[in-house]
N, C-alpha and C positions, 0 to 999 in steps of 0.2 A: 703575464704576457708571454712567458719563452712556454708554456705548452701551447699556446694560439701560434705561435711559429714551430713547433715540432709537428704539429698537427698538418695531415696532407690532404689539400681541396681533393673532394670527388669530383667525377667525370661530370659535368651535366652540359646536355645540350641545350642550347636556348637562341635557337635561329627560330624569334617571333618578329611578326611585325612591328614596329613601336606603340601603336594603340594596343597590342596584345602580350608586348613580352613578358617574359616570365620575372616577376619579384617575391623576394618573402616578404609579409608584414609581419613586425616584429608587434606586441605586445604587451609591458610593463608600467606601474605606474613609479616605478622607480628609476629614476636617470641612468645611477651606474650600472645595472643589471640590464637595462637597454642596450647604454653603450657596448658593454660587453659582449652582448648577443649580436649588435650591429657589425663590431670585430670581428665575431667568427666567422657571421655570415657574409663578410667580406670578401674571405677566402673563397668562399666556390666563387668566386667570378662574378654571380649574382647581384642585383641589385637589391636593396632591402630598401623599404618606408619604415620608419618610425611611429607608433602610436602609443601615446602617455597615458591613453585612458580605452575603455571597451567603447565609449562612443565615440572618440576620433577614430579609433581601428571600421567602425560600421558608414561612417563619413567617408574613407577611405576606401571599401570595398564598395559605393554607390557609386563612385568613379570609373574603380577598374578593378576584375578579379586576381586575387593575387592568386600563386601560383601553392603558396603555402602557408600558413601563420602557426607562429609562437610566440605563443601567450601566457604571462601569470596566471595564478587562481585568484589569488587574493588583492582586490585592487575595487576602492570605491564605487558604488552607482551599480556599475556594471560589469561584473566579476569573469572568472576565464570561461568558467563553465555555463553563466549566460549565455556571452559572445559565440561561444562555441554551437549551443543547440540554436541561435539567429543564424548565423555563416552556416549552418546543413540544413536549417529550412530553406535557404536560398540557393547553396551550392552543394548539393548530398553529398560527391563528391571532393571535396575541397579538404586534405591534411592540415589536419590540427596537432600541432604538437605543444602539451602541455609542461611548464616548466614551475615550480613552487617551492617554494622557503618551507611549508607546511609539510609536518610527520604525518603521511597518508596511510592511514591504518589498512588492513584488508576489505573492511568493507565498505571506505571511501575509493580506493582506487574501484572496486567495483562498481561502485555505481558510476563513478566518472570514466571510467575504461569506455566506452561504447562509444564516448563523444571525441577520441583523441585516440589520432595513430602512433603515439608517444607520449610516455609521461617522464618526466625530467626532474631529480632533485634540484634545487640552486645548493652552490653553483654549478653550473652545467660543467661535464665534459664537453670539451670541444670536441674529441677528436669522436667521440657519440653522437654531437648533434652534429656535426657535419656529415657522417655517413647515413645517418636518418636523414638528413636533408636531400642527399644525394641521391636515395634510395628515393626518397617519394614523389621527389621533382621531377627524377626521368619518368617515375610512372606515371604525374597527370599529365607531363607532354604527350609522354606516347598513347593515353586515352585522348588527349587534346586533338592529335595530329590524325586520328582515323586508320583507318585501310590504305587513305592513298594523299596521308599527307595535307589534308586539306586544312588542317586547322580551323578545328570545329567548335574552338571555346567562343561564348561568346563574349 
């Protein structure tokens, strides 16, 4: 826990509507590696959801689009790299950042590189996935927000 508090939130903006504001969905089917992901993502200010499984994560995006998900690879039914190619048939745009327990050889990250703006060993750095987060959150705000602000997601 004392690198989750050396670690310093990024900037991000997140002046949304309440039907529209910005959250991460988190994705693991493992508690602690949730929990732990829900702590970082604490830090930016951000609000995160929880999802234990790739079809509570697709449950949850029928509601409302999140602003970014990170997800396992390896996890029952419906694994990261499913979820991930459902979530860009529906939202092209939408970061995906991939996080795994799994030794990804060369030409596993390659095939899965295309699907995910990040790939992450577990355990995560924090002080990594928070400036990935920060990094990717202000850029779909600022495609979200247009030319003049109008907030365009739907």
């Amino acid at each position: 826990m004392t690198d989750l508090l050396d670690a310093s939130p990024p900037a991000i903006a997140a002046d949304r509507e309440p039907d529209g504001s910005p959250f991460i969905l988190l994705v693991d089917d493992h508690g602690p590696c949730l929990e732990r992901m829900r702590e970082v993502v604490e830090l930016t200010g951000l609000p995160s959801v929880a999802a234990s499984s790739g079809a509570d994560a697709l449950a949850c995006c029928d509601a409302r689009r999140p602003s970014c998900v990170v997800t396992d690879l390896s996890m029952p039914v419906l694994d990261g790299s499913a979820l991930a190619r459902w979530l860009h048939a529906r939202y092209p745009d939408l970061p995906i950042i991939l996080v795994t327990g799994q030794d990804l050889d060369a030409r596993a990250r390659s095939t899965l590189g295309p699907a995910f703006a990040a790939m992450f060993p577990k355990p995560v750095d924090p002080a990594l996935l928070l400036d990935t987060l920060g990094r990717l959150v202000r850029s779909c705000c600022d495609r979200d927000d247009g030319p003049e602000g109008a907030g365009t997601r739907p």
